[in-house]
C-alpha positions as CSV (number, residue, x, y, z in Angstrom):
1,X,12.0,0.4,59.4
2,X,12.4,3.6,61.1
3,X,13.3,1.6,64.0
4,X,16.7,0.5,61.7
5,X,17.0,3.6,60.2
6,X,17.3,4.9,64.1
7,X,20.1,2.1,65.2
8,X,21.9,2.8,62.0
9,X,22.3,6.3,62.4
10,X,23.2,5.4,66.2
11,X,25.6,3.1,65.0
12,X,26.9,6.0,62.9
13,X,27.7,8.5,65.2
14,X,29.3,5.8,67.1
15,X,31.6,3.9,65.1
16,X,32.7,6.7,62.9
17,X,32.7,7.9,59.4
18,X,35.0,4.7,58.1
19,X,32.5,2.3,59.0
20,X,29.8,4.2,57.4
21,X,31.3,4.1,54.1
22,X,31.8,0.3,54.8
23,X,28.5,0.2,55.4
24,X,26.9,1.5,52.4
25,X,29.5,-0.3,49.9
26,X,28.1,-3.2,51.8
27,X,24.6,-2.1,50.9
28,X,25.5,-1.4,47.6
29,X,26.9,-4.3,46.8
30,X,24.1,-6.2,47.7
31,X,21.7,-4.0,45.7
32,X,23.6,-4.4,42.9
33,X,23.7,-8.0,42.8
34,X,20.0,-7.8,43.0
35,X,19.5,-5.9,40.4
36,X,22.1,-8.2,38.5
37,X,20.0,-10.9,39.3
38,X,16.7,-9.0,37.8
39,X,18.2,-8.4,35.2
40,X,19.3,-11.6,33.9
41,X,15.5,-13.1,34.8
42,X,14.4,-10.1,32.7
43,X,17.0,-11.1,29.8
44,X,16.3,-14.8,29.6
45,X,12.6,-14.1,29.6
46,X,12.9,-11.6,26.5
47,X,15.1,-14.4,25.0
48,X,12.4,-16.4,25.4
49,X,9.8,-14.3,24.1
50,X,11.3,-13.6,21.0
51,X,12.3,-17.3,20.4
52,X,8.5,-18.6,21.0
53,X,7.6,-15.4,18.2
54,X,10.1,-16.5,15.9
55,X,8.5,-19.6,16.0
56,X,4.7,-18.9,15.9
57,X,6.1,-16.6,12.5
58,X,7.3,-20.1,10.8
59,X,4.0,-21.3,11.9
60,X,2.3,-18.9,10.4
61,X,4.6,-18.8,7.4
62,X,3.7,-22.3,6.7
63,X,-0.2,-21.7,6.8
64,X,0.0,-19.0,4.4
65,X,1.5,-21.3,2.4
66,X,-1.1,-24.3,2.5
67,X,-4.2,-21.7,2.3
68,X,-2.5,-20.6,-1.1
69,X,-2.2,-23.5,-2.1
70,X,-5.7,-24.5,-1.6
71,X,-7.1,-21.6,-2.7
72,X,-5.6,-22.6,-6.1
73,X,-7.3,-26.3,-6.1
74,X,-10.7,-24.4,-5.4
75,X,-9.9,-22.0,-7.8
76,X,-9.3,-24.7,-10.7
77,X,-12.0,-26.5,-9.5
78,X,-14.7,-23.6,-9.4
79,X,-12.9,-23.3,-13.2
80,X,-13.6,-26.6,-13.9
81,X,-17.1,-27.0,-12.5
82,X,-18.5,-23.6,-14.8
83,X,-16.5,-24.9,-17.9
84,X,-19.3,-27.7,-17.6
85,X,-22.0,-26.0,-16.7
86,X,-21.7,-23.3,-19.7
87,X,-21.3,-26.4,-21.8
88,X,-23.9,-28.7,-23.8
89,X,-26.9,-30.6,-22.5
90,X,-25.0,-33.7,-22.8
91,X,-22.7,-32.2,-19.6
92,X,-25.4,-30.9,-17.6
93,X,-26.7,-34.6,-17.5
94,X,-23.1,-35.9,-16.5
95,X,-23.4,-32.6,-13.7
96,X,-26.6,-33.5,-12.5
97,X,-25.6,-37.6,-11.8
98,X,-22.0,-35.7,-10.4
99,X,-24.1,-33.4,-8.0
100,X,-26.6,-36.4,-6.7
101,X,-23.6,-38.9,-6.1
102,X,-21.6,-35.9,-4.0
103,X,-24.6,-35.4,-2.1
104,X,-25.3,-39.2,-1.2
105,X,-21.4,-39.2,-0.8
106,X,-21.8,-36.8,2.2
107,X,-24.4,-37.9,3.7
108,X,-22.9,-41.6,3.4
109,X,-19.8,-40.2,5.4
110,X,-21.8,-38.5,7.5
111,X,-23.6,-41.9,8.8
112,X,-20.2,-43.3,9.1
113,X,-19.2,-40.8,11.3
114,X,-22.1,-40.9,13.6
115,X,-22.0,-44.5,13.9
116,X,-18.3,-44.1,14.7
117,X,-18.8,-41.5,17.7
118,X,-21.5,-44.1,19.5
């Protein structure tokens, strides 16, 4: 580098104060299309950045959405479910059969699974 920096300024004294300014609109030029070039990387990836945002929002957007909407069927269920266990004795029999045919229900599906996976 200082080597160039050495023939430059030789080639300055030699050729004159014209070719100087040639020289460094040259050099300019070039820089600047560099930097035009950086630039426009730099642009296209901030378009991109907020494109791929804009679209994990909707995504997220739409999850609020189905986790409201769930957390209204477990909220009318959980209703539901102490409705009949505040009520009579004839309900807490009807619960009790409920309660024993989820569990072998689970544990049913459960099975199935496992045998599936093998």
């Amino acid at each position: 580098m200082v080597v160039k920096l050495v023939d430059k300024a030789l080639l300055l004294t030699v050729q004159g104060h014209g070719s100087v300014d040639d020289m460094l609109d040259t050099e300019n030029k070039r820089l600047a299309e560099n930097l035009a070039t950086k630039v426009s990387r730099l642009k296209s990836l901030a378009y991109e950045i907020d494109r791929e945002a804009d679209d994990q929002n909707e995504y997220l957007d739409g999850m609020d959405s189905n986790f409201l909407s769930a957390t209204g069927l477990l909220s009318g269920s959980v209703k539901r479910f102490s409705t009949m266990v505040r009520s009579g004795r004839d309900n807490r029999r009807i619960l009790c059969y409920v309660s024993i045919g989820l569990v072998l229900a689970f544990f049913l599906l459960y099975y199935m699974v496992s045998r599936i996976q093998r």
